[in-house]
N, C-alpha and C positions, 0 to 999 in steps of 0.2 A: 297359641300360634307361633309366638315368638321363639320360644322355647324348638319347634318343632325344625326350623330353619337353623337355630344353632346347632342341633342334633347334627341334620345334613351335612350343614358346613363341615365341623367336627370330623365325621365320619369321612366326606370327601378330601382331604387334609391326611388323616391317619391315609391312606387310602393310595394315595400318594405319595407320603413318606416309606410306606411299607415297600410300595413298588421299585422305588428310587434304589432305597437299601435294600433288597430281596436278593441281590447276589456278594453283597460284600461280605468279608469275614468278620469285617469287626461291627459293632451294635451301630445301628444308626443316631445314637448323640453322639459318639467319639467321630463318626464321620464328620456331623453337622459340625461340631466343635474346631474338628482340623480345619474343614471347611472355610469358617468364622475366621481361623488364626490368621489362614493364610489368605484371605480378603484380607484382615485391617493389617499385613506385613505388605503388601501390594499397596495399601492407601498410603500406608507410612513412608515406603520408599515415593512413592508419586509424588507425595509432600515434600518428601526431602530434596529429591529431585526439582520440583521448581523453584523450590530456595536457595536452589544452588546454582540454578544455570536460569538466569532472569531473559526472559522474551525479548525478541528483537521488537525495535522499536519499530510502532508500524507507520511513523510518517518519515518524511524526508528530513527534519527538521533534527533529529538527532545529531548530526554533523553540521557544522556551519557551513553553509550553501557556498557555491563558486560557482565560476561559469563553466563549468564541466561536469555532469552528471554522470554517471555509468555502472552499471549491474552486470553487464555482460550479456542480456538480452537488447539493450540499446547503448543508444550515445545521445544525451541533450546538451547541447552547447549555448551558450550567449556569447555571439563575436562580436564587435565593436566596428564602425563605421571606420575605413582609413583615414579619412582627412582629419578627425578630431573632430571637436565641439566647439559650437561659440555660446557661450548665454544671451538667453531670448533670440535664436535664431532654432529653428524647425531642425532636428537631425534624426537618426535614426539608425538601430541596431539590429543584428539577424538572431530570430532564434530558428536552428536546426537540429531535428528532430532525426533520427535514424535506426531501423534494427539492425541486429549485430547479427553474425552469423545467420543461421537459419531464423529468425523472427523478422516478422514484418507489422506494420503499423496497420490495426484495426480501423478500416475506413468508415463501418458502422458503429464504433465506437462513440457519444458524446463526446468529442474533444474540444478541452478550453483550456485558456489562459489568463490568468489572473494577472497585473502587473500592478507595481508598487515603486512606491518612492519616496525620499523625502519631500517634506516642502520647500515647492519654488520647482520641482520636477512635472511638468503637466503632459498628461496621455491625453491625443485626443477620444480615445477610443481605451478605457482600461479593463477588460474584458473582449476576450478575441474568440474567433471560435474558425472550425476548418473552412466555414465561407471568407474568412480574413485571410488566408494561409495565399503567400505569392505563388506557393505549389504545395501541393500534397497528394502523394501516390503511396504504394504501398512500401514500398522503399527509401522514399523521405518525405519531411514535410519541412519549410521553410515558412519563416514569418518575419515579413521586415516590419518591424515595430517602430513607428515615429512617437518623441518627444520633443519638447520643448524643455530646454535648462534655464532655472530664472535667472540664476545665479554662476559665476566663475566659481573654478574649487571642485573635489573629489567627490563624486557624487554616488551610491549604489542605489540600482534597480534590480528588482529583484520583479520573478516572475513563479508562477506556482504551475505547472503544468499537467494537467490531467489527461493521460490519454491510455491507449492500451495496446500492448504487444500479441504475436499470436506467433506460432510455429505447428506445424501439423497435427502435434496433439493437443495444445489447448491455445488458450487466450486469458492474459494474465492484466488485469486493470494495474494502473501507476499513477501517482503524485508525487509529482519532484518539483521541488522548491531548487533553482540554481540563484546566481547573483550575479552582476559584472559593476565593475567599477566605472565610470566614467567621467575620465579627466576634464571640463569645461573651462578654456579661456575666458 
């Protein structure tokens, strides 16, 4: 029986090789053969090619963060409170969110915020999401984010930002990591 299924196979195989090459001039293994070469000179160069031109980095963290982010799809900033800081008093900075051009900010989007700091920097709240946001429409979104500083002295917070752009033909997910320094009396 077993025998009788290889036959098949076999046959359906020939069957299809013949049909494949049934107009070419040259014998169908020099086809298959060219065939072969120029598959593994297409794999060859693909290899070469990634070896040569290494992948964009796909998080934010590639660059050391600032308080200005930008793609040209958006603008994420961290501005700093005007009066300054005092240590162990309540203050607080803006982050805002904006698309550039034609892109606007996916309101169905999951959007959050991570925040960070060293120690003696306290959030009451480190983790924010668009119910936190002072405003957010499809053409910005602001976030007044309060801290406490334990400590006098140069301090950075940094924030990680998840959200997503959209322009009429699609909608593009983002995480940027920015930073701002903040001077504490």
């Amino acid at each position: 029986m077993r025998w009788m299924l290889t036959l098949t196979l076999m046959l359906a195989l020939s069957t299809g090789l013949l049909a494949c090459g049934g107009e070419s001039e040259e014998p169908a293994s020099e086809g298959a053969d060219e065939a072969a070469e120029t598959a593994e000179a297409e794999a060859t160069e693909t290899e070469t090619d990634t070896e040569a031109e290494p992948e964009p980095a796909e998080t934010a963290e590639a660059e050391p963060a600032g308080p200005r982010a930008t793609d040209g799809t958006f603008v994420l900033e961290a501005r700093p409170e005007e009066g300054g800081y005092t240590a162990n008093t309540l203050g607080q900075f803006a982050i805002h969110l904006e698309g550039e051009g034609e892109w606007h900010l996916n309101q169905d989007f999951p959007f959050s915020i991570e925040l960070s700091g060293p120690e003696g920097i306290q959030f009451p709240k480190a983790s924010l999401g668009k119910d936190d946001a002072a405003e957010f429409a499809d053409e910005l979104a602001r976030f007044d984010v309060p801290f406490t500083p334990g400590a006098a002295g140069e301090h950075e917070v940094r924030a990680t930002v998840s959200f997503a752009v959209c322009n009429p033909q699609s909608c593009v997910p983002k995480t940027q990591t920015i930073a701002l320094n903040i001077p504490v009396s």
